[in-house]
C-alpha positions in Angstrom: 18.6 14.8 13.4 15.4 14.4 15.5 15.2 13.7 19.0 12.1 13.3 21.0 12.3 12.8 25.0 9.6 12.0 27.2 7.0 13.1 24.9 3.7 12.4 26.5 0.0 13.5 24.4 -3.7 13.7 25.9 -7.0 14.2 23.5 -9.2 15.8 26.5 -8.1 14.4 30.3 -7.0 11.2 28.4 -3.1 10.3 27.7 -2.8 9.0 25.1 1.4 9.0 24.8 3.3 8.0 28.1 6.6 9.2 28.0 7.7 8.7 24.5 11.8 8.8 23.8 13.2 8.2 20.2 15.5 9.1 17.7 16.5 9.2 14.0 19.8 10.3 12.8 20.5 12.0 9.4 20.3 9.3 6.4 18.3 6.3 8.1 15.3 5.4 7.7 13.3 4.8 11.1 10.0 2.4 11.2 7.6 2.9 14.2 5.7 -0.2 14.3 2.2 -1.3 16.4 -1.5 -2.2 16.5 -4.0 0.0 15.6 -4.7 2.3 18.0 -1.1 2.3 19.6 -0.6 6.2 19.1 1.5 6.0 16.3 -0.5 8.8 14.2 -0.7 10.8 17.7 3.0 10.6 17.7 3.6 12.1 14.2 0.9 14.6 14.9 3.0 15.9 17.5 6.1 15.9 16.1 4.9 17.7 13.0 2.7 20.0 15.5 -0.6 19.3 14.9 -0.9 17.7 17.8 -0.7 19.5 21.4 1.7 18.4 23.3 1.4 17.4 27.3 4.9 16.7 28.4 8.0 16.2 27.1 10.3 17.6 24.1 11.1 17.7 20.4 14.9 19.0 18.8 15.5 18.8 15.3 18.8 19.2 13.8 19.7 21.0 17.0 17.1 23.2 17.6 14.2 22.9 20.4 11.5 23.3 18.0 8.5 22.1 21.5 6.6 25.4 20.7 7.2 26.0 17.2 4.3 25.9 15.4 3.6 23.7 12.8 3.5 25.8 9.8 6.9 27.0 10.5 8.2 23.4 11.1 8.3 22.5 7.2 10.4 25.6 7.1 12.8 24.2 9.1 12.8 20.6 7.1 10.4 18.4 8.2 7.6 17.4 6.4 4.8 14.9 6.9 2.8 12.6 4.7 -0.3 12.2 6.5 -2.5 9.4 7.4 -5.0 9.1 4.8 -3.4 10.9 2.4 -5.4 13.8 2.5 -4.7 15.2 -1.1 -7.0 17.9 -2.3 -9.6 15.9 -4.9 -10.7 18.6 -6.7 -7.6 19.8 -7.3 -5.2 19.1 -10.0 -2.1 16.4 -9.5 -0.1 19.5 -10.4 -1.8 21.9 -8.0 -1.6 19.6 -4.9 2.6 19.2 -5.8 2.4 23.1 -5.8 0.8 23.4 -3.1 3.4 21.3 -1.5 5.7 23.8 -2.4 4.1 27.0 -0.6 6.8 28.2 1.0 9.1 28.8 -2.4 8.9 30.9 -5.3 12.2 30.4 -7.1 13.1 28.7 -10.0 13.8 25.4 -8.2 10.3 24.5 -7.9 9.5 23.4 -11.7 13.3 21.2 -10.7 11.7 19.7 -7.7 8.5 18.8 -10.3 10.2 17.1 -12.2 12.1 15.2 -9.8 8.9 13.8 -8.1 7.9 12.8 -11.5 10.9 11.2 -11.6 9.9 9.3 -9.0 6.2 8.5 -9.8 6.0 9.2 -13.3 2.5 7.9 -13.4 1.6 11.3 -11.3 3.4 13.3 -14.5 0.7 11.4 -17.3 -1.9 12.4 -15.0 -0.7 15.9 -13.9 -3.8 17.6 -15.3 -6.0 15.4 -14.0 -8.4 15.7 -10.9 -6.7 14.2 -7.7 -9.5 12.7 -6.6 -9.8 10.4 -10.2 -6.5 8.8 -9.5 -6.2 5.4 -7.8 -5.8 5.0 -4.1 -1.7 3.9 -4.7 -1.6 6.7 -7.1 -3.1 9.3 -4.4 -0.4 7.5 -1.6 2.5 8.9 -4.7 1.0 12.2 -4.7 0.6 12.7 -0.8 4.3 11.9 -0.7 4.9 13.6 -3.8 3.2 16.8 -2.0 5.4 16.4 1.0 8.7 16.5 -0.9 7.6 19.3 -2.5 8.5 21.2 0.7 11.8 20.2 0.3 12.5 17.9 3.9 15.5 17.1 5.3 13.4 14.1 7.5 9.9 13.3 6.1 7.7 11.7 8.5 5.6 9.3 6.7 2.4 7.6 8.5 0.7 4.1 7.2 1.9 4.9 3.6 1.0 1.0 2.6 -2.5 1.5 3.7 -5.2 0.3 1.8 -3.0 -0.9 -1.0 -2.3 -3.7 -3.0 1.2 -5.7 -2.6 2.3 -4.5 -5.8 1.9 -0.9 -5.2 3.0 -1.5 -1.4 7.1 -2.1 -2.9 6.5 0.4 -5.0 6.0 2.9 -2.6 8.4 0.9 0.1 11.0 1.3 -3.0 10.5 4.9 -3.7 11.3 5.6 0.6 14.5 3.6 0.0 15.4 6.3 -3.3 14.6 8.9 -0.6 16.8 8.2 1.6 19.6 7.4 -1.2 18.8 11.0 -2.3 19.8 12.3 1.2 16.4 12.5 2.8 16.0 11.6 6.4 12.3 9.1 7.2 10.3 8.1 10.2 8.2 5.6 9.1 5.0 4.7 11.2 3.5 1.3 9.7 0.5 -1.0 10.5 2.6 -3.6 8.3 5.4 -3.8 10.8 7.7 -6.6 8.3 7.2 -4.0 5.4 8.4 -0.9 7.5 11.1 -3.3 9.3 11.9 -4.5 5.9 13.4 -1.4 4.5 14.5 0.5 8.0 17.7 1.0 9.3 16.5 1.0 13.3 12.9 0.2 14.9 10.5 1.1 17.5 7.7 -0.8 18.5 4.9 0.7 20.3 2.0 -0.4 22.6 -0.6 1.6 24.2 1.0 5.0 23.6 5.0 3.2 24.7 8.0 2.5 23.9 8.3 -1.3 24.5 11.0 -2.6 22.3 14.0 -0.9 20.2 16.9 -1.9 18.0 17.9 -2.3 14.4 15.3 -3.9 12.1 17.1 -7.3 12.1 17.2 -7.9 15.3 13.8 -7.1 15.7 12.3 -8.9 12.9 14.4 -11.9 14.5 13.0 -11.5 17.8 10.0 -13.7 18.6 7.5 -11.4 20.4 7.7 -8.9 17.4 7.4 -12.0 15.2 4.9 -13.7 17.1 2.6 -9.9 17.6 3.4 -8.4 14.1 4.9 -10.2 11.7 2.3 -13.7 11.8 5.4 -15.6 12.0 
């Protein structure tokens, strides 16, 4: 479904992404894993557009999509959750999961509402409510809730667990796994590399804007470095 092959990123004369090759096929789920500051984000940035690219190329679902710009890449299926949620505060729950769904004005829309309440039904008691009085989990629901709006064959979904208690951490872990049940494709970048692996079908571990290890999550939450580097094991 998505392809990316020697990707490479610079913020002003510095590169910060080195040659970046990955892929996620239709139905898995797909954990990018790393320190802080390993260019995760930059990655997702890039592959949702936001982010100029140096180097390299993006396909999805068959299609170069390198130069498309990002406001038509939701169109084509893929959606991001960003880091940070960014949700609009002083804006309904309701309005943000509208705004999520920009691009459609058919009858499907109050269907996909109701489905993402399905999913979070805490967002559905609160759905007149200020988006900036819910609870940091809560806001992490609505963020994804927003991005599923736009209807995404392959949501790419960047620290999701961040900032939140274990508790709501499987919740949100749980509600990726429904996704992908549902038939939606995920790239999941994660700080919390045994949560991510956890629930992934494949990994990616990155270090300093590379590639340095790949395989299915089992093998690499068996493997020592990864155990030793991100796991605390």
């Amino acid at each position: 479904m998505l392809q990316v092959e020697n990707l490479h990123s610079r913020y002003g004369r510095i590169e910060v992404l080195h040659g970046i090759n990955l892929e996620v096929r239709a139905g898995e789920i797909v954990a990018v894993v790393g320190a802080n500051g390993a260019g995760k984000t930059t990655l997702l940035k890039c592959l949702s557009g936001v982010q100029p690219m140096a180097a390299g190329s993006i396909t999805f679902q068959g299609q170069n999509i390198t130069r498309v710009p990002a406001h038509r890449r939701l169109g084509l299926g893929l959606a991001q959750s960003p880091e940070g949620r960014q949700i609009f505060t002083n804006l309904s729950v309701e309005e943000n999961l509208r705004l999520g769904a920009y691009l459609f004005r058919d009858a499907r829309v109050e269907t996909d509402m109701e489905q993402t309440f399905d999913m979070f039904p805490i967002l559905k008691e609160k759905r007149n409510l200020n988006a900036g009085d819910l609870s940091g989990g809560q806001q992490q629901m609505l963020a994804i809730g927003r991005a599923l709006m736009g209807r995404p064959s392959c949501l790419l979904l960047d620290e999701p667990s961040m900032g939140l208690a274990p508790i709501l951490v499987d919740q949100i872990l749980e509600a990726v796994t429904n996704m992908r049940d549902q038939g939606i494709t995920a790239l999941l970048v994660e700080q919390n590399a045994f949560a991510a692996l956890s629930i992934a079908d494949r990994g990616y571990v990155m270090e300093v804007g590379k590639v340095t290890m790949s395989g299915t999550s089992q093998d690499l939450i068996a493997d020592e470095r990864v155990r030793e580097a991100y796991l605390g094991i």
